[in-house]
C-alpha positions as CSV (number, residue, x, y, z in Angstrom):
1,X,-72.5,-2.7,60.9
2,X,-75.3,-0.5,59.9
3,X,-76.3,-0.4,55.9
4,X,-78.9,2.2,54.9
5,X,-80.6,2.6,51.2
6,X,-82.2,6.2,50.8
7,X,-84.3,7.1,47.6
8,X,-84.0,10.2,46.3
9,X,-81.9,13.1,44.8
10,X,-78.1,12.7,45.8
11,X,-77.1,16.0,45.1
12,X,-79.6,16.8,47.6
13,X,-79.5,14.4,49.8
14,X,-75.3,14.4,50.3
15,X,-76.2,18.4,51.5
16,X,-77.8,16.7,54.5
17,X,-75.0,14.8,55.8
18,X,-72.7,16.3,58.3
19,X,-69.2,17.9,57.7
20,X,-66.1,16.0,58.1
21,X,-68.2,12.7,58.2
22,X,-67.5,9.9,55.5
23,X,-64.1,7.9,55.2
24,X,-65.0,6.8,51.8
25,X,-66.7,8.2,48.6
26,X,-67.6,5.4,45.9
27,X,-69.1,7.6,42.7
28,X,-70.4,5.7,40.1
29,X,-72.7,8.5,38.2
30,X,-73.4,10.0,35.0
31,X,-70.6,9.8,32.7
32,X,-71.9,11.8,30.0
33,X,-71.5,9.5,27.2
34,X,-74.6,7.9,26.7
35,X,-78.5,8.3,25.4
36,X,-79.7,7.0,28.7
37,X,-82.0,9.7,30.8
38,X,-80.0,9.7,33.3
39,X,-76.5,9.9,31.9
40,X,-77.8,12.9,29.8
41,X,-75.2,15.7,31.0
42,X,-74.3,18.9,29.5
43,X,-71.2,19.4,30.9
44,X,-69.9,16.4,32.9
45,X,-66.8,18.5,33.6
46,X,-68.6,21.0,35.5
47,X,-71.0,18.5,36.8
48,X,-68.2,16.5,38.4
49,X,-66.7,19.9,39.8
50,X,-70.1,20.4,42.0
51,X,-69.6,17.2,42.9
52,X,-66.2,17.3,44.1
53,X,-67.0,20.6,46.0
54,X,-69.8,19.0,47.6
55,X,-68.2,15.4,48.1
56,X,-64.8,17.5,50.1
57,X,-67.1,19.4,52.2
58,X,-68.5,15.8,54.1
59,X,-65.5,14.0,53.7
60,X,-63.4,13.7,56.7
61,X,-59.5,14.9,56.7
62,X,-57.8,12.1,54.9
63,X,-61.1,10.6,53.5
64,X,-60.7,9.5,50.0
65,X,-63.5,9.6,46.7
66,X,-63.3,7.2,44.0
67,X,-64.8,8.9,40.7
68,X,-65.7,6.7,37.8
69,X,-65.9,8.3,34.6
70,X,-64.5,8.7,30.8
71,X,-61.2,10.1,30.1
72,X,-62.1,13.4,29.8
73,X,-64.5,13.5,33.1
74,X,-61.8,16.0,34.8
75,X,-60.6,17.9,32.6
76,X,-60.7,21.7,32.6
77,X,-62.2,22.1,36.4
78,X,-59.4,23.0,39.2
79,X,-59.9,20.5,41.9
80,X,-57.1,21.4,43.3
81,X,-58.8,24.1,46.0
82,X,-61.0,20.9,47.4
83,X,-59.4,17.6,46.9
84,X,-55.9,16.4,45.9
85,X,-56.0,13.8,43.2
86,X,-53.7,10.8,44.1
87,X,-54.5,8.6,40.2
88,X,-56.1,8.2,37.3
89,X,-56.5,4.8,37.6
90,X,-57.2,2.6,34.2
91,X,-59.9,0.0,34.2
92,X,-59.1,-1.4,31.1
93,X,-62.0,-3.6,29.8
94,X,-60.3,-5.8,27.1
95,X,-63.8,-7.6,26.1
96,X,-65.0,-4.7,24.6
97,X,-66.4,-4.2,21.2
98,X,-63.8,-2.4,19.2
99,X,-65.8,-1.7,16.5
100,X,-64.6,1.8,15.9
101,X,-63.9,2.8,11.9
102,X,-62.7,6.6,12.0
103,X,-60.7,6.2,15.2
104,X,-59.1,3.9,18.1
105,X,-61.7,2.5,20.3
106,X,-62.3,3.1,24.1
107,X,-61.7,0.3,25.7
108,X,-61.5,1.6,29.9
109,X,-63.3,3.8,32.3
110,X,-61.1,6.2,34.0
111,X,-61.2,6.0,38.0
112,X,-60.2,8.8,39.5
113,X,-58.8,8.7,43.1
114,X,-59.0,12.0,45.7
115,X,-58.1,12.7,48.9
116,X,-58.9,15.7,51.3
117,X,-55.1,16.3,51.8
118,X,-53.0,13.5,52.4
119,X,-55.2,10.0,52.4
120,X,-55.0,8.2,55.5
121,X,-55.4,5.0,54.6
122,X,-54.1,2.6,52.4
123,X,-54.8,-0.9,52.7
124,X,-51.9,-2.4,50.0
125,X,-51.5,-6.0,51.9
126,X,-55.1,-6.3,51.7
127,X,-55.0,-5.5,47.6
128,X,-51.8,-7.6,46.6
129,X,-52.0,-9.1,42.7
130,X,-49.9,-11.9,41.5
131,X,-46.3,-11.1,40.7
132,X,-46.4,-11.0,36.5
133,X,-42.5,-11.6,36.0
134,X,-40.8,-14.6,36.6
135,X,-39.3,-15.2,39.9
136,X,-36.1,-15.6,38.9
137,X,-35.6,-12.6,36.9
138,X,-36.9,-10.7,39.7
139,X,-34.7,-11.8,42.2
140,X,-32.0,-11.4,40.0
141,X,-32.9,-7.5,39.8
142,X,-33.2,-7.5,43.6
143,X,-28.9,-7.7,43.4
144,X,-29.1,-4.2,41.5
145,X,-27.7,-1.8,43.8
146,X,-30.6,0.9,44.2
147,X,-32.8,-2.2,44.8
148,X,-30.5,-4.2,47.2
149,X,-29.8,-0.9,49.3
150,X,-30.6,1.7,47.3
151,X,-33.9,4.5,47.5
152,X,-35.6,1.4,45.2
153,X,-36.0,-1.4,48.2
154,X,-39.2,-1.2,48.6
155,X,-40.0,-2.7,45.4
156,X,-38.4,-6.1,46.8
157,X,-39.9,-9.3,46.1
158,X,-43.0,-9.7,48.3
159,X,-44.2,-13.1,49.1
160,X,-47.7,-12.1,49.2
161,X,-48.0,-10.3,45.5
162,X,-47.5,-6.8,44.5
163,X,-49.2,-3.5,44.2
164,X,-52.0,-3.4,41.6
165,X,-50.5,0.0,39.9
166,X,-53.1,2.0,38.1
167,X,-53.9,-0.3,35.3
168,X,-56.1,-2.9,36.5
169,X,-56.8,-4.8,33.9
170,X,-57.1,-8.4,36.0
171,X,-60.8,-7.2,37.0
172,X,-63.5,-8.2,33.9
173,X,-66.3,-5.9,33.1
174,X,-69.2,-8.1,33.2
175,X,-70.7,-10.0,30.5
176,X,-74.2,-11.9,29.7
177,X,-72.2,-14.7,30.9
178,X,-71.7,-13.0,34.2
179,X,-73.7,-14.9,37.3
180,X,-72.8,-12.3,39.3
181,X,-75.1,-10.1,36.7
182,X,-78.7,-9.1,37.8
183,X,-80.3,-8.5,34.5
184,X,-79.1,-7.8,30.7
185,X,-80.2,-4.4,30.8
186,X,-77.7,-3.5,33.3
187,X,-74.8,-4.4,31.2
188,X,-71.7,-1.8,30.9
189,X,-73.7,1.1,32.3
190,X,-74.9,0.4,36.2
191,X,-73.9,-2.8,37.4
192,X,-70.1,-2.9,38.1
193,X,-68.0,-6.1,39.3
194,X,-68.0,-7.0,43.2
195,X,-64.4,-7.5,43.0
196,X,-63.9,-3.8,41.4
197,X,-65.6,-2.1,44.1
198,X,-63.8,-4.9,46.9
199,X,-60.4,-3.4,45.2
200,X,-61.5,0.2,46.4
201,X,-63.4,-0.7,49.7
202,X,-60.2,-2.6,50.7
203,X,-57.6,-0.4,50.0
204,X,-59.0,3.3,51.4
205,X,-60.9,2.0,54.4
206,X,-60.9,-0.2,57.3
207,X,-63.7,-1.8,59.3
208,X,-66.3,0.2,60.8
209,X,-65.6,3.3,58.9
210,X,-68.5,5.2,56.8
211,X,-68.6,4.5,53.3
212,X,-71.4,6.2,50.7
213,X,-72.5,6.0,47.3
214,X,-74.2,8.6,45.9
215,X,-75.5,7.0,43.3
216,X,-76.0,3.4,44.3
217,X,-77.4,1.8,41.3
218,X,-78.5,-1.7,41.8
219,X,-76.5,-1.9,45.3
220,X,-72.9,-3.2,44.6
221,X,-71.2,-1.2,46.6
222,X,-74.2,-1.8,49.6
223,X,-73.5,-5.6,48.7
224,X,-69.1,-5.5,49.5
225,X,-69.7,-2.8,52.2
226,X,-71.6,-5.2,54.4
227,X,-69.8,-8.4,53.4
228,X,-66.8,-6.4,54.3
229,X,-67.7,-5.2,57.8
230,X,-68.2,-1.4,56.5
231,X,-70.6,1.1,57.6
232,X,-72.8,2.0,54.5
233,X,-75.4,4.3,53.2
234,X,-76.7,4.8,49.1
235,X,-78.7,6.7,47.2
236,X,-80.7,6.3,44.6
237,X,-83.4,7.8,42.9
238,X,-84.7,5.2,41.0
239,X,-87.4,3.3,43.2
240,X,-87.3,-0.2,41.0
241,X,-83.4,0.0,42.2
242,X,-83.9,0.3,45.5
243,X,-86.4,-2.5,45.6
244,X,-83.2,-4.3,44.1
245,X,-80.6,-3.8,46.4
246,X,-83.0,-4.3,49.3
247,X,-83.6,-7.8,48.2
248,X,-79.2,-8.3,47.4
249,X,-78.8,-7.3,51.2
250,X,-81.2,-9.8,52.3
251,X,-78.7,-12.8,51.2
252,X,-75.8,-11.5,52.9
């Protein structure tokens, strides 16, 4: 499998990649919430909207995009002309400071999940969680009609676990405690949890298929895409990064 790092401009760069192309978008940018240079957005509505439009355009029919964001990162645009939204999947972060006075705090990213039309894959086996209820119980709702024979028998008992939903709140942000975690300064804003981005690479692609990241960051998604057998490239325009996820891929 072939894993590629480019530094530079994603905006630009994803304009030089070919039409129909990708099987998998991973966008972990700006959110718009922060002092940081580089999360400084005017308008992350219409920012993501340029994005989308670009991000349909190289995506391949049934090719799916994974948008991280706050809760309002998509409101007011109409996606609707380039990709079809599937979720709004909940990373809840219960470790967070709630330190809020005025109001409730934040405590999860939104992550949005597109298609261009209809996705075509879905992984579920390969993302199966632990059944929460006990086993009893649920067999005993197994005997209700609409379950037993009804239009509701596919949400049988299955040996292996269950669908994760769109609250995922079994996957920890990381802390300071985190060995997984490169440096403090990358706390809550760039790096994100292996097993977060394994969740996404598992479920909308198989082995061999082209995964990017437009904005790569300190090389997670580089990091599951080649454990996992994927084809990858990233971009990112800071150079200090780069140098980062260079020396990640050289342990793998």
């Amino acid at each position: 499998m072939k894993t590629e790092i480019i530094e530079g401009d994603s905006l630009k760069l994803v304009e030089t990649l070919p039409e129909n192309s990708v099987d998998l978008i991973i966008c972990d940018g700006p959110y718009g919430v922060t002092n940081n240079s580089w999360d400084k957005i005017s308008n992350i509505q219409e920012y993501n909207f340029e994005l989308i439009k670009k991000f349909s355009r190289i995506l391949k029919f049934g090719g799916a995009l994974y948008l991280f964001g706050k809760e309002n990162c998509i409101d007011f645009i109409d996606y609707r002309p380039f990709l079809q939204l599937n979720r709004k999947i909940i990373w809840y972060q219960p470790s967070r400071l709630s330190q809020g006075r005025r109001n409730f705090t934040n405590n999860y990213d939104l992550i949005c999940y597109f298609s261009k039309f209809r996705a075509k894959t879905f992984n579920l086996d390969a993302i199966r969680v632990p059944q929460l209820v006990e086993l009893d119980q649920r067999l005993r709702c197994e005997n209700v009609p609409s379950v037993r024979g009804g239009k509701f028998h596919k949400t049988k008992f299955h040996p292996e676990g269950k669908n994760p939903g769109d609250v995922w709140g079994d996957i920890k942000q990381l802390t300071y405690r985190s060995k997984e975690l490169l440096e403090k300064s990358l706390l809550r804003t760039i790096q994100k949890p292996e097993k977060l981005i394994e969740r996404i690479v598992k479920a909308s692609s198989n082995e061999g298929d082209f995964v990017i990241d437009p904005f790569a960051g300190v090389g997670t998604s580089a990091v599951v895409c080649k454990k996992l057998n994927r084809n990858f490239l990233g971009f990112e325009i800071n150079a200090a990064f780069v140098e980062i996820i260079k020396k990640r891929l050289q342990f793998i």
